[in-house]
C-alpha positions in Angstrom: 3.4 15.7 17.5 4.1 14.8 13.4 0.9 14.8 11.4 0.3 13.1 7.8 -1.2 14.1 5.7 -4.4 12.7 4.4 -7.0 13.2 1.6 -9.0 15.8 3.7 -5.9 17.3 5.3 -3.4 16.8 7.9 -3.7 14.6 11.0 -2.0 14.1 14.1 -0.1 11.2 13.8 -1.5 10.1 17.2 -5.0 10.3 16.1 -4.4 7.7 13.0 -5.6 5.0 15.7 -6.5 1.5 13.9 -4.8 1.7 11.0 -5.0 -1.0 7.6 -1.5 -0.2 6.0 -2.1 -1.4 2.4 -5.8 -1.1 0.8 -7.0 0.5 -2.4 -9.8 2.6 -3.0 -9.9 2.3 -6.7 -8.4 0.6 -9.3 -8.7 1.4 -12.2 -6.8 1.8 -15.9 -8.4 5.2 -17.1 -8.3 3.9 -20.7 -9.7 0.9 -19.7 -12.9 2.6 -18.5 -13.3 4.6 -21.3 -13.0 2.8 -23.9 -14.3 -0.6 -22.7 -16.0 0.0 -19.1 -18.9 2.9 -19.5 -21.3 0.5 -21.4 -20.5 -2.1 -19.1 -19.4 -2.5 -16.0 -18.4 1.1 -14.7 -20.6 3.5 -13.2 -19.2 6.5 -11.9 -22.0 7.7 -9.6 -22.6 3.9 -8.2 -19.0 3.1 -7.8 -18.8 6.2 -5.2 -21.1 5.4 -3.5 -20.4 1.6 -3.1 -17.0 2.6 -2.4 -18.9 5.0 0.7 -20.4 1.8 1.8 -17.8 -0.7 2.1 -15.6 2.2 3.9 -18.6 3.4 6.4 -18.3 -0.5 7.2 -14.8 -0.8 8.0 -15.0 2.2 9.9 -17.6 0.7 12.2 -15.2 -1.8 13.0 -12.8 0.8 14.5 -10.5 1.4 12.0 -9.5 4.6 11.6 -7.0 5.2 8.6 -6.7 3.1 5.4 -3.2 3.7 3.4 -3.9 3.5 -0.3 -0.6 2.9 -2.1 -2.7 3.8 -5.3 -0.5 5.3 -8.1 0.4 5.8 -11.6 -0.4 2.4 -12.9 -3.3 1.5 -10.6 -4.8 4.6 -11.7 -4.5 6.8 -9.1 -7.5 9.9 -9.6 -7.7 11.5 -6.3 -10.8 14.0 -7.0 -13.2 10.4 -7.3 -10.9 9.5 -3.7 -11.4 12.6 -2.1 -15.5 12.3 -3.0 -15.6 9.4 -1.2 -13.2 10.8 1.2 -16.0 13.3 2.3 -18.5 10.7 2.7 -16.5 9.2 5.3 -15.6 11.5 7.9 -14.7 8.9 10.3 -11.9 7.6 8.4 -8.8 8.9 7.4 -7.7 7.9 3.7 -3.3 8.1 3.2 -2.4 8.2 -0.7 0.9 7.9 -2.3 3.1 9.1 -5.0 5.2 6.6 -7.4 4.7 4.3 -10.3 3.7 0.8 -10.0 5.7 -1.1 -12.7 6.9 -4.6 -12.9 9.6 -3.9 -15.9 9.8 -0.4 -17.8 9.5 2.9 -17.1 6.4 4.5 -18.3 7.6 6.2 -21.8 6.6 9.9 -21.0 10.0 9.4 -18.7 12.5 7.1 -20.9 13.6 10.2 -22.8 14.0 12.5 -19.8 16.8 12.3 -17.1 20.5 12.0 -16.7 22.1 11.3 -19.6 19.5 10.8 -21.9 18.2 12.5 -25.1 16.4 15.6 -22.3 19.7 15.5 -20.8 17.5 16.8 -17.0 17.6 15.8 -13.2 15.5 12.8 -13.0 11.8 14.3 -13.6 10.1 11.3 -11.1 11.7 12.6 -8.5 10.4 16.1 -9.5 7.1 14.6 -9.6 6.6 12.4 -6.9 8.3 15.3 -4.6 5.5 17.7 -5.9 2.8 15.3 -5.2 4.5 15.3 -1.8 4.9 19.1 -0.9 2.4 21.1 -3.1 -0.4 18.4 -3.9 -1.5 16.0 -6.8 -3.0 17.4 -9.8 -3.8 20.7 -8.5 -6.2 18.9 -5.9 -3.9 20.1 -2.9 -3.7 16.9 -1.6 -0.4 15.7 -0.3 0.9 12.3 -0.7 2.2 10.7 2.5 4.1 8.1 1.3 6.0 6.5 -1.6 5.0 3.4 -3.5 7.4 1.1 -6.3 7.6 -2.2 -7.3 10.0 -4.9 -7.6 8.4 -8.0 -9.0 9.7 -11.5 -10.0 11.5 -10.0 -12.8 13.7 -8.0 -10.0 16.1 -4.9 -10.9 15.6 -4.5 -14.5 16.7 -1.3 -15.9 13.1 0.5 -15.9 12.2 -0.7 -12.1 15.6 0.0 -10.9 14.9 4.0 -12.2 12.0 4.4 -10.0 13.4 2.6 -7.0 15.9 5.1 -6.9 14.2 7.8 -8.4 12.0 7.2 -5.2 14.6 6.9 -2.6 15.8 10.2 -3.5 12.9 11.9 -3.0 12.1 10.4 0.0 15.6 11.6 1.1 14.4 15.3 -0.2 11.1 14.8 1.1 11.2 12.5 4.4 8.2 10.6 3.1 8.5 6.7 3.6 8.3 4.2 1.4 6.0 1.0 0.4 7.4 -1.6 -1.8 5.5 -4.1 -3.7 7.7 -7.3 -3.4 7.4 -11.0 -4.7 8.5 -12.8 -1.6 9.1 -16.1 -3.7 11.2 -14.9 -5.9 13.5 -12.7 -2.1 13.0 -9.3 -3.8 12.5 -8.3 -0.7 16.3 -8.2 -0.1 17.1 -6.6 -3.4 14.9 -3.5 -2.2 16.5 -3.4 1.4 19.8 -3.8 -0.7 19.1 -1.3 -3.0 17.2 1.8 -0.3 20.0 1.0 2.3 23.0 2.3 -0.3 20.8 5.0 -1.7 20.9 5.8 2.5 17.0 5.6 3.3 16.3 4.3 6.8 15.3 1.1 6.8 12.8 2.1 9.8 11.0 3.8 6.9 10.3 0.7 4.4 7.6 -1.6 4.6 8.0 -4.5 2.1 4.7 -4.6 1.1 3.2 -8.6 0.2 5.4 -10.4 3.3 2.9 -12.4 4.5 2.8 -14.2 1.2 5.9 -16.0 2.9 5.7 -18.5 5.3 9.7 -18.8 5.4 10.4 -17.6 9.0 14.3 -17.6 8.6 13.7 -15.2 5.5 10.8 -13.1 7.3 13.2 -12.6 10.5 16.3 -11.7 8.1 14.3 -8.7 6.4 12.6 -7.6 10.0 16.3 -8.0 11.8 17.4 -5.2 9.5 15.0 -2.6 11.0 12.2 -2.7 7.7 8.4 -3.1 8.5 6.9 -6.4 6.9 4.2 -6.1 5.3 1.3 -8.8 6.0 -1.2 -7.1 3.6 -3.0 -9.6 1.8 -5.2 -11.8 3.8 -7.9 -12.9 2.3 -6.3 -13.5 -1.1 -5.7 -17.4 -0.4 -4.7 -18.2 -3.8 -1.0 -16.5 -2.9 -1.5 -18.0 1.0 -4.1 -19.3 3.2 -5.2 -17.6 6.0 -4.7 -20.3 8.3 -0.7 -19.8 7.2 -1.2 -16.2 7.1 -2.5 -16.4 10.7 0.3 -19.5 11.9 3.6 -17.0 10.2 2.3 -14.0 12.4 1.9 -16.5 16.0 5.4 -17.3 15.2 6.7 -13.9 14.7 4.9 -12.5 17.8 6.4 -15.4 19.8 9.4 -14.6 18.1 9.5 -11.0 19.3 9.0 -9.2 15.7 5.0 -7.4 16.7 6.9 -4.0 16.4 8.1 -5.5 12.8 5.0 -5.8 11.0 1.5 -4.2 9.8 -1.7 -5.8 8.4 -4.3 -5.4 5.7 -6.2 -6.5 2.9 -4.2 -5.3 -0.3 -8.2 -5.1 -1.3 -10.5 -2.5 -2.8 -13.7 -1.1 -2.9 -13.2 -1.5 -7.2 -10.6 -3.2 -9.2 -10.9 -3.7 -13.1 -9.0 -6.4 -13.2 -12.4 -8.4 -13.0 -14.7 -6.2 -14.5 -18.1 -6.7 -14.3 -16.8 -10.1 -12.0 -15.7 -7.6 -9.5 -19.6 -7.6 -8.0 -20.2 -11.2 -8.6 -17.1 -13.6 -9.1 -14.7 -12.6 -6.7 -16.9 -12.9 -3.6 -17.4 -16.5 -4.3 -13.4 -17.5 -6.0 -12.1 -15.4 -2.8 -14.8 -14.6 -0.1 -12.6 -13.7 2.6 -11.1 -11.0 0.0 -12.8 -7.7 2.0 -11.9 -5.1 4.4 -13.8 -6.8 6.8 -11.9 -10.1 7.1 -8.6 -9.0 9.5 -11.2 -7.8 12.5 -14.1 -10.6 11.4 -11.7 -13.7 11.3 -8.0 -12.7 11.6 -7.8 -11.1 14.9 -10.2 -13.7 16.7 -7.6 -16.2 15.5 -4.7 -14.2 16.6 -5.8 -14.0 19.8 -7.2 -17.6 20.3 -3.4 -18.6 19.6 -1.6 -16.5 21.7 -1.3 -13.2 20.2 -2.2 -10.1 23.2 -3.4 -7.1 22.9 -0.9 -5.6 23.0 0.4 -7.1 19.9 -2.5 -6.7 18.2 -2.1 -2.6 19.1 1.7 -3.2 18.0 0.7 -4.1 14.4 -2.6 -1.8 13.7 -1.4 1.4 15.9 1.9 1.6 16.7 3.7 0.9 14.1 1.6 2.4 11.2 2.5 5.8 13.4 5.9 4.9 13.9 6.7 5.0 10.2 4.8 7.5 9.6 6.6 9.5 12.0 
C-alpha cells in the first residue's frame, strides 16, 4: 500500500479516511508578525493552542487528514505545525512544498538558474525536491505535495518559473500537485496546458478554487481531461454562495464527475490577513467560513438533493487517496 507522508510521519494511504483537501493551519507573513503583530494581535502560545481546538473539533466530525497547501508566501513554519500536529493525534496534517506567487519570483531566485547571472539548474526545483525527500528546514518532515499559483494575471514570466520549476520536480519526485487558479479569469486551462507538455499526469493535479465556478461546460472540460477539481472554498460566499457551491456539485454528481472532485474550506485556524479581525470580524462578514461548515451544512444539503453516499465517500476518501497514490 503507498503511504504519505504527514507532519508526524508516514501513513498508509488507506488510513487517510475523511480527508479536507485544501485547509491551512497558519497563515502568516513572518515579517508581518514581527514587526507589527507581537504587541497586537499574535500570541504564539494562544494561537497553538486555538489552532489545537479548532482541529480537535474537526476531528470529532470524522475527518481524518487536512492537506495544508501552506508554503513560501503563506508562511509556511512547520515546527509551530508540527506543535499542534502533536496535540492532535487523531488527525493527520499533509504539507507542501512550492511558492505561492501571483506575478514574480521571489528575488533570492531571480539571479539563480539557467541562463542567468548564477548560470545553475533551477535551484526551486532543488528545493522543493529537498523539502520532498530529506525534510523542510531540518525538521524531517517531508512534503507530500506541490503547491503554485496562477492568478488573474496568468503566465507571466515569474509564475511561469515555478509552474515549471514544479512540474519538474514532481517528475523527479512523484509528488502531485495543487494549483491555486482564478476560475473567472479559465487559468485553469493554462495550468492543465502548461503540466500536460512539461508531461505530469493530469490524474495528479487538482486545480485548486473550482468551485468558485458555476460554468458546468468549463468545470466538465477541465475534469474530462483526467485533473481533480477542486471545490475548496465553501464558506467563503463573497467568491460563491453556498447554495451554488452545493447546486454546481448536484450537477456534476448527476453528471457522473464524483471521482473528479475533492472538498474543503480553503480556511484556517489563523490568517493575518485580518489581524486582530481574524477573532472577531470574520465570524460575522463570513460565518460559514470554518472547518466545520462542509459536515454541518454542506453534506446535509448534498444529500437532501440527491447526492449518495457513495458520492459523498467518492469526494472525501477516494479520491484524496487516489492522488495521493
Amino acid at each position: 500500500m503507498p503511504v504519505v507522508n504527514t507532519v508526524r510521519g508516514p501513513v498508509d494511504v488507506a488510513d487517510l479516511g475523511q480527508t479536507l483537501m485544501h485547509e491551512h493551519v497558519f497563515v502568516i507573513s513572518p515579517e508581518h508578525v514581527d514587526n507589527y503583530g507581537r504587541d497586537a494581535w499574535w500570541d504564539e502560545e494562544y494561537r497553538v493552542a486555538d489552532a489545537v481546538a479548532k482541529l480537535k473539533a474537526v476531528a470529532a466530525k470524522g475527518v481524518r487528514t487536512i492537506v495544508d497547501p501552506t508554503v513560501w508566501g503563506l508562511g509556511r513554519y512547520i515546527p509551530r505545525v508540527r506543535r499542534v500536529a502533536d496535540q492532535v493525534p487523531e488527525l493527520n496534517i499533509v504539507v507542501a512544498s512550492g511558492i505561492y506567487s501571483f506575478d514574480e519570483i521571489p528575488h533570492q531566485y531571480e539571479y539563480r538558474g539557467p541562463g542567468l547571472m548564477m548560470d545553475v539548474p533551477e535551484p526551486m526545483v532543488e528545493d522543493f525536491s529537498r523539502d520532498i525527500v530529506e525534510g523542510i528546514a531540518g525538521t524531517g518532515v517531508r512534503a507530500a505535495f506541490l503547491k503554485c499559483v496562477i492568478e488573474r494575471k496568468g503566465l507571466t514570466p515569474g509564475v511561469e518559473r515555478i509552474c515549471r520549476a514544479v512540474a519538474q520536480t514532481h517528475l523527479r519526485t512523484g509528488v502531485p500537485i495543487t494549483v491555486h487558479t482564478n476560475p473567472s479569469t479559465g487559468s485553469g486551462l493554462l495550468a492543465l496546458e502548461l503540466f500536460l507538455k512539461e508531461g505530469v499526469d493530469p490524474a495528479k493535479i487538482v486545480l485548486g478554487h473550482s468551485g468558485d465556478s458555476n460554468d458546468l461546460d468549463h468545470l466538465m472540460r477541465l475534469a474530462d481531461t483526467g485533473a481533480t477539481l477542486g471545490m475548496d472554498r465553501f464558506g467563503l460566499d463573497a467568491y460563491n454562495s453556498t447554495a451554488s457551491r452545493v447546486a454546481t456539485v448536484v450537477a456534476l454528481c448527476e453528471r457522473g464527475y464524483a471521482d473528479r472532485m475533492v472538498l474543503s474550506h480553503d480556511s484556517a485556524c489563523f490568517m493575518d490577513y485580518f489581524g486582530a479581525a481574524w477573532d472577531d470580524g470574520i465570524p460575522l462578514a463570513a460565518p460559514n467560513w470554518h472547518f466545520g461548515h462542509i459536515h454541518d451544512d454542506v453534506l446535509p444539503a448534498l444529500r437532501e438533493a440527491g447526492v449518495g453516499d457513495t458520492q459523498v465517500d467518492q469526494m472525501l476518501i477516494d479520491n484524496p487517496r487516489r492522488y495521493f497514490s
